[in-house]
DSSP file (Angstrom, degrees, kcal/mol; ACC not computed):
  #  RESIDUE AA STRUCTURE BP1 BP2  ACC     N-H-->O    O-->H-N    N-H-->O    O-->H-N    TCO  KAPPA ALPHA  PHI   PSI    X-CA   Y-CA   Z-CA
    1    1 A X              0   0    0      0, 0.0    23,-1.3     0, 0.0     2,-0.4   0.000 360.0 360.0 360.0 154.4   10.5  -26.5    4.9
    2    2 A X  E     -A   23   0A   0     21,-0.2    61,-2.0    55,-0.1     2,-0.3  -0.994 360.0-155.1-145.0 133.9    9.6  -23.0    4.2
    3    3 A X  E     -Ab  22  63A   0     19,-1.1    19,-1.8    -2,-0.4     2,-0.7  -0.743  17.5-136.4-106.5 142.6   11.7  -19.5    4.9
    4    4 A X  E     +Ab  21  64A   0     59,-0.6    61,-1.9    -2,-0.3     2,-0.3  -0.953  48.8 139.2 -90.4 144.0   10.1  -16.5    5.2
    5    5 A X  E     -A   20   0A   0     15,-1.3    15,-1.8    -2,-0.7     2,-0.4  -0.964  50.9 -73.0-141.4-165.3   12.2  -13.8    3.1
    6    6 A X  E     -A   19   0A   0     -2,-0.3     2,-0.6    13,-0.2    13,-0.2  -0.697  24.1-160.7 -85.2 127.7   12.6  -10.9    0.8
    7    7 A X  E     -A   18   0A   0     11,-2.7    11,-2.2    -2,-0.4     2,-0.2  -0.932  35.3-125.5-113.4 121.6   11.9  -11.3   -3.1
    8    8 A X  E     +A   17   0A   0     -2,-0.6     2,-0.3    20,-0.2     9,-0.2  -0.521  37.7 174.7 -75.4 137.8   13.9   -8.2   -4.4
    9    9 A X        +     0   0    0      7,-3.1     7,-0.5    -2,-0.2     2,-0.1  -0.959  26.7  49.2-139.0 168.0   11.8   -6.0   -6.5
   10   10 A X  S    S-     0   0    0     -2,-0.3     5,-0.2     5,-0.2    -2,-0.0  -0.499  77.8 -40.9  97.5-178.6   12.4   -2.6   -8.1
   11   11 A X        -     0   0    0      3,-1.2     3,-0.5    -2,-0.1    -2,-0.1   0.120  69.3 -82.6 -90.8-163.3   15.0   -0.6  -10.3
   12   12 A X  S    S+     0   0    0      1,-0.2     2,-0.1     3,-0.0     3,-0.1   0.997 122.5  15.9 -75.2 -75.3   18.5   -0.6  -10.1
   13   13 A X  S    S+     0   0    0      1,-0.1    -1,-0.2    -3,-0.0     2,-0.1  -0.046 121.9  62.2 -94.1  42.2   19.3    2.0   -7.2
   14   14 A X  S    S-     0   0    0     -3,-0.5    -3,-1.2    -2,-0.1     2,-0.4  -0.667  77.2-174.9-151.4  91.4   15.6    2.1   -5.7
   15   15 A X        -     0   0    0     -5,-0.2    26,-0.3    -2,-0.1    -5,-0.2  -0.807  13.8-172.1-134.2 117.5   14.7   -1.3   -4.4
   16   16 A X        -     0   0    0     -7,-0.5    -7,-3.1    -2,-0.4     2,-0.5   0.055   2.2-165.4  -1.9 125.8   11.8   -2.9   -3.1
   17   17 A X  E     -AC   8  39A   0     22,-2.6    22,-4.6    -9,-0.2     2,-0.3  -0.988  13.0-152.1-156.6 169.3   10.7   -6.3   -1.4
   18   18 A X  E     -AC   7  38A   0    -11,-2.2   -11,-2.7    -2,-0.5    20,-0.2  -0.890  29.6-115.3-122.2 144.6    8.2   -8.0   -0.6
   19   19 A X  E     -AC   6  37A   0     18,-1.0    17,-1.2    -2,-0.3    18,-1.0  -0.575  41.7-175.5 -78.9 156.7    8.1  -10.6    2.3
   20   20 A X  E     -AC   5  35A   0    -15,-1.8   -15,-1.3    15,-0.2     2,-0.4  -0.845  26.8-145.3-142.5 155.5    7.6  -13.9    0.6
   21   21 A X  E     +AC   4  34A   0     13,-1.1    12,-2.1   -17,-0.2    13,-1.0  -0.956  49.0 151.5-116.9 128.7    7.0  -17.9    2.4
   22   22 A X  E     -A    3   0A   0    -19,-1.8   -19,-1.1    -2,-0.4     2,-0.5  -0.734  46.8 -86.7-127.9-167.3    8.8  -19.5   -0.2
   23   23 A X  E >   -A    2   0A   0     -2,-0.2     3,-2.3   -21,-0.2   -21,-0.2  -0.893  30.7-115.4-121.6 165.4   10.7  -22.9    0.3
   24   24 A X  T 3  S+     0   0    0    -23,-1.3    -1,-0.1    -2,-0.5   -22,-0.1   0.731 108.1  54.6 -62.7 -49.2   13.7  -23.2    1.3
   25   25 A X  T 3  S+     0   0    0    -24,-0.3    -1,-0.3    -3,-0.0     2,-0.3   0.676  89.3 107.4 -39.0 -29.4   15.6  -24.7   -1.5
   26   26 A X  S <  S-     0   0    0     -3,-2.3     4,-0.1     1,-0.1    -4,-0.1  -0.582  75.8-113.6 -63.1 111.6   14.3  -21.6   -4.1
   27   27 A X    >   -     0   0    0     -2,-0.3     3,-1.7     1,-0.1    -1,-0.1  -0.015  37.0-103.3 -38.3 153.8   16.4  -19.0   -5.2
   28   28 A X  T 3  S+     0   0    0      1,-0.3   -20,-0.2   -21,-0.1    -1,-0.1   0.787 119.8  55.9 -78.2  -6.0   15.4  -15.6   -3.8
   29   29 A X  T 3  S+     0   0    0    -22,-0.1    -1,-0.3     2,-0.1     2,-0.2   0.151  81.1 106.9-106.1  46.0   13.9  -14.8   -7.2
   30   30 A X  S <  S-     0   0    0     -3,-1.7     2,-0.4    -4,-0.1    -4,-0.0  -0.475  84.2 -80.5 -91.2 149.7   11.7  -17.6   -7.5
   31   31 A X        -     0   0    0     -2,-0.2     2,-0.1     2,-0.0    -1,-0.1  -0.584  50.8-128.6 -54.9 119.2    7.7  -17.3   -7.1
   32   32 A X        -     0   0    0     -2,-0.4   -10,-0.2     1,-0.1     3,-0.1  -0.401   6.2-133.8 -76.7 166.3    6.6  -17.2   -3.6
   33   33 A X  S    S+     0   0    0    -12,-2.1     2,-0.2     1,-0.3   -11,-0.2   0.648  89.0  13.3 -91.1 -42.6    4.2  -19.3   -2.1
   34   34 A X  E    S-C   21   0A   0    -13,-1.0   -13,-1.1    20,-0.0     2,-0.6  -0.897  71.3-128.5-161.5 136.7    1.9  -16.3    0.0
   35   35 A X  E     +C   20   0A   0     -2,-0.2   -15,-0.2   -15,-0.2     3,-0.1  -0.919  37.4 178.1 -70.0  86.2    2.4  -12.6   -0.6
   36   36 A X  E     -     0   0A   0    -17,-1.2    14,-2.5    -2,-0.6     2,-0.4   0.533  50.3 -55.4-100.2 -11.8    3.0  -11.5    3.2
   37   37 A X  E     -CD  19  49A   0    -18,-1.0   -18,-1.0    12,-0.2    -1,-0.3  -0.999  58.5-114.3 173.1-154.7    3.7   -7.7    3.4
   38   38 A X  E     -CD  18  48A   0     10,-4.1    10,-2.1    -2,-0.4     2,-0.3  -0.944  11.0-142.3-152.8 178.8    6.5   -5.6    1.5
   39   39 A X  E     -CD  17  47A   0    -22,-4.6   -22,-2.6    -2,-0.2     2,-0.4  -0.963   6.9-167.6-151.0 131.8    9.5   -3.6    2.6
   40   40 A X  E     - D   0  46A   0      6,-2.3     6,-1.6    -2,-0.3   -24,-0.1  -0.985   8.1-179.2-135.8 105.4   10.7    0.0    0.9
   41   41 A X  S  > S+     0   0    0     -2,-0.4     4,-1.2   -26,-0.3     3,-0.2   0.861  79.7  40.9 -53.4 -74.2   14.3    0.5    2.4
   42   42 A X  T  4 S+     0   0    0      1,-0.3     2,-0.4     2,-0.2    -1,-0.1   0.541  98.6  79.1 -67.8 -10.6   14.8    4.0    0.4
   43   43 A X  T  4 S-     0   0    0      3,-0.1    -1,-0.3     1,-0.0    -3,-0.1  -0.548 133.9 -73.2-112.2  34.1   11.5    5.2    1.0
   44   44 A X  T  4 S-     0   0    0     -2,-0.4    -2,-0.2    -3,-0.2    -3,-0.1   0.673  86.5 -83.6  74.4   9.1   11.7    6.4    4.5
   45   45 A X     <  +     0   0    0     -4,-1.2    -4,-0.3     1,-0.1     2,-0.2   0.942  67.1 178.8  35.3  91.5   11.8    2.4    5.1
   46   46 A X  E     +D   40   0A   0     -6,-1.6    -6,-2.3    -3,-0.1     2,-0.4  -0.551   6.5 162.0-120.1 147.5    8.1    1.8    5.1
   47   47 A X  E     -D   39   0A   0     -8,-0.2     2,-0.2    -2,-0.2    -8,-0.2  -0.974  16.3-173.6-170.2 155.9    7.3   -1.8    5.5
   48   48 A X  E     -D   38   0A   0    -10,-2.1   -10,-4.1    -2,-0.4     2,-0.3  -0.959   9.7-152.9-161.8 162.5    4.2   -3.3    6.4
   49   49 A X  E     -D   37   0A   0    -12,-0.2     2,-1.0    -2,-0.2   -12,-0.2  -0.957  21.6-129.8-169.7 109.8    3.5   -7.3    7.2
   50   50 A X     >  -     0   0    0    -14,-2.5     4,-2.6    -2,-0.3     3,-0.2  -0.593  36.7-174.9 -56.1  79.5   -0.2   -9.5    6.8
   51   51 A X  H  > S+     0   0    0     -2,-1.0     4,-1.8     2,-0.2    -1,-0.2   0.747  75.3  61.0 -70.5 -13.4    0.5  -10.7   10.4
   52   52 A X  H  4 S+     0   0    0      2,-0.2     4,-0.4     1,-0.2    -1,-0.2   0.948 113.5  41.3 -81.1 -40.6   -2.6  -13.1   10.3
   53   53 A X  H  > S+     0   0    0      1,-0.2     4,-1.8    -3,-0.2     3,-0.3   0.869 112.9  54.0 -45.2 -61.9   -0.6  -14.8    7.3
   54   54 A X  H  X S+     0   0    0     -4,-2.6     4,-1.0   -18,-0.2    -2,-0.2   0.650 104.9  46.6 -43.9 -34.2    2.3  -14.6    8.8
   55   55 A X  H  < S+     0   0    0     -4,-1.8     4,-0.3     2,-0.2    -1,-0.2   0.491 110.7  56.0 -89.1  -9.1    1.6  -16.2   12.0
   56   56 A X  H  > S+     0   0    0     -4,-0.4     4,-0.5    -3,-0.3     3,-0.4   0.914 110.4  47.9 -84.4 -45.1   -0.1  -19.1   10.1
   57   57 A X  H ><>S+     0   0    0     -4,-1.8     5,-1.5     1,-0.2     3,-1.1   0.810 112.1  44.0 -44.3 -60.5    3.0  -19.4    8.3
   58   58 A X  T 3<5S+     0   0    0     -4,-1.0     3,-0.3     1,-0.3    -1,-0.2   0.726 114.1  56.4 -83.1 -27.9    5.6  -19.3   11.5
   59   59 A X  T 345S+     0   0    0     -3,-0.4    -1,-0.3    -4,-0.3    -2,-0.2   0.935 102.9  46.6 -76.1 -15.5    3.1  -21.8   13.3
   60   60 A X  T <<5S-     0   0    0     -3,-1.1    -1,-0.2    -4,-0.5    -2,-0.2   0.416 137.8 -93.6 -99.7  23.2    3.1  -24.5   10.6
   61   61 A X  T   5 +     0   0    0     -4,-0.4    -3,-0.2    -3,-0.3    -1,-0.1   0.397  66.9 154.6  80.2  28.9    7.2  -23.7   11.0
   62   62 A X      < -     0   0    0     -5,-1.5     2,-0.4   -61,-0.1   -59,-0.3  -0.123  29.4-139.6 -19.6 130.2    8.7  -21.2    8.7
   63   63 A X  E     -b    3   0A   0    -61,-2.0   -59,-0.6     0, 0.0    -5,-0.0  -0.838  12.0-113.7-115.2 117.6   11.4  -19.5    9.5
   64   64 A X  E     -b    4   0A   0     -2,-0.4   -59,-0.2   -61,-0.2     2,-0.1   0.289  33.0-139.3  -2.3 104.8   12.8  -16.1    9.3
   65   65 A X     >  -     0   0    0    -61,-1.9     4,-1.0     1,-0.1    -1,-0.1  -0.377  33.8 -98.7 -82.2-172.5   15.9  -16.0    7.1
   66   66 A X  T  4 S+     0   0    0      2,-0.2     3,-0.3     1,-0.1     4,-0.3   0.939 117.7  53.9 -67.5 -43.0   18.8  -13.8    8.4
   67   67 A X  T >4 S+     0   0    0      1,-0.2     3,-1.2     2,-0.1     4,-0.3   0.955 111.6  39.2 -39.3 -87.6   17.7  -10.7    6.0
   68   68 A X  T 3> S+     0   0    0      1,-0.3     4,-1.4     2,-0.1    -1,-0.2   0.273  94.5  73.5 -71.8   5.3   14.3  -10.3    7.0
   69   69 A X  T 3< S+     0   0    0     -4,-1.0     4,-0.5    -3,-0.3    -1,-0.3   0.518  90.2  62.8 -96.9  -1.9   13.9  -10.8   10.6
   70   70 A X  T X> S+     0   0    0     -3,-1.2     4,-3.6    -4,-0.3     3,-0.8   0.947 108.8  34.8 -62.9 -59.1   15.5   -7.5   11.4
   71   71 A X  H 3> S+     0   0    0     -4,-0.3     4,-1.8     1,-0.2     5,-0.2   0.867 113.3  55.8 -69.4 -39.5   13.0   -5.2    9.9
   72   72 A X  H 3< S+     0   0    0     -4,-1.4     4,-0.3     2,-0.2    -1,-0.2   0.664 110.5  44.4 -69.3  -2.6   10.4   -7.0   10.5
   73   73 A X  H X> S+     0   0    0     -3,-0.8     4,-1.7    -4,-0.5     3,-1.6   0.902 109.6  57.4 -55.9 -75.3   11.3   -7.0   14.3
   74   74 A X  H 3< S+     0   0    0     -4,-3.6     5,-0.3     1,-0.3    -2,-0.2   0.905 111.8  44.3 -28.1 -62.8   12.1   -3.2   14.0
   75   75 A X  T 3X S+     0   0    0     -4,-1.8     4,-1.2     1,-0.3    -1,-0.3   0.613 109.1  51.3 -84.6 -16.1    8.2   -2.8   12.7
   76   76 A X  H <> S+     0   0    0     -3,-1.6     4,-0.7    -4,-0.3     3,-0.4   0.939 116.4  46.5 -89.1 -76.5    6.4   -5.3   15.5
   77   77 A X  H >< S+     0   0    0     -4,-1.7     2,-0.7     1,-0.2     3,-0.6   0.316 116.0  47.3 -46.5-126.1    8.6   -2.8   18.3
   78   78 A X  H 3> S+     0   0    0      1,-0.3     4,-3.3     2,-0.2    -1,-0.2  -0.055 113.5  45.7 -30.2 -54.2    7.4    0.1   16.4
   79   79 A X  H 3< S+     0   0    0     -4,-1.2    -1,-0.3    -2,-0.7    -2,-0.2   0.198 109.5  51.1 -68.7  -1.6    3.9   -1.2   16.3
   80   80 A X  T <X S+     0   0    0     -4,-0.7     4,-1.4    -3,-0.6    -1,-0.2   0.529 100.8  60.3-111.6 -26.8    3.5   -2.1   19.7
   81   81 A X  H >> S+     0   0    0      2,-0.2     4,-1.7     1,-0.2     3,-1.1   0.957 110.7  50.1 -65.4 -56.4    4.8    1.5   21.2
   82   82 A X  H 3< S+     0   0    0     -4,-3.3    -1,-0.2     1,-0.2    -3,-0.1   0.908 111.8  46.2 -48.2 -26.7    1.6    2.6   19.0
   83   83 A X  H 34 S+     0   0    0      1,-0.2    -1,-0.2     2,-0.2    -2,-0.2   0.722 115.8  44.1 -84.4 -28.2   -0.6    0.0   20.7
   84   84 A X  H <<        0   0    0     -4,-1.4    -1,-0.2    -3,-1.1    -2,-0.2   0.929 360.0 360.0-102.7 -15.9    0.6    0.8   23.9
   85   85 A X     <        0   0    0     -4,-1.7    -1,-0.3    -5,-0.2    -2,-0.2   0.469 360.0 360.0 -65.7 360.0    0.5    5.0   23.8
């Protein structure tokens, strides 16, 4: 089974992730499996997310761990109020 989540990157008090499908047993700093977008908290919380990847991922039944499904929620609303203005 395979979780999508955050693989922490960056310095001590500026940090960085990137969404990862890794499996589920793997610590979060373990090698991911697929590269699927990134996420910049401090950085005006900039995030961006490979949906074509991602949605191959969630069909073969990935899941969202509890971290990363906010923000990438947040950024899907965000990104459909552009689509629809």
């Amino acid at each position: 089974m395979h979780k999508l989540r955050f693989q922490r990157l960056g310095r001590t008090y500026s940090p960085a992730y990137r969404l990862v499908a890794i499996a589920s047993r793997y610590p979060r700093s373990s090698a991911g499996r697929a590269f699927l977008g990134n996420y910049q908290p401090m950085h005006g919380t900039t995030i961006s997310v490979h949906m074509n990847q991602t949605l191959k991922y969630l069909k073969l039944g990935s899941q969202f761990s509890s971290n990363s499904l906010r923000p990438v929620l947040q950024y899907l609303k965000f990104k459909s109020q552009l689509v629809k203005n």
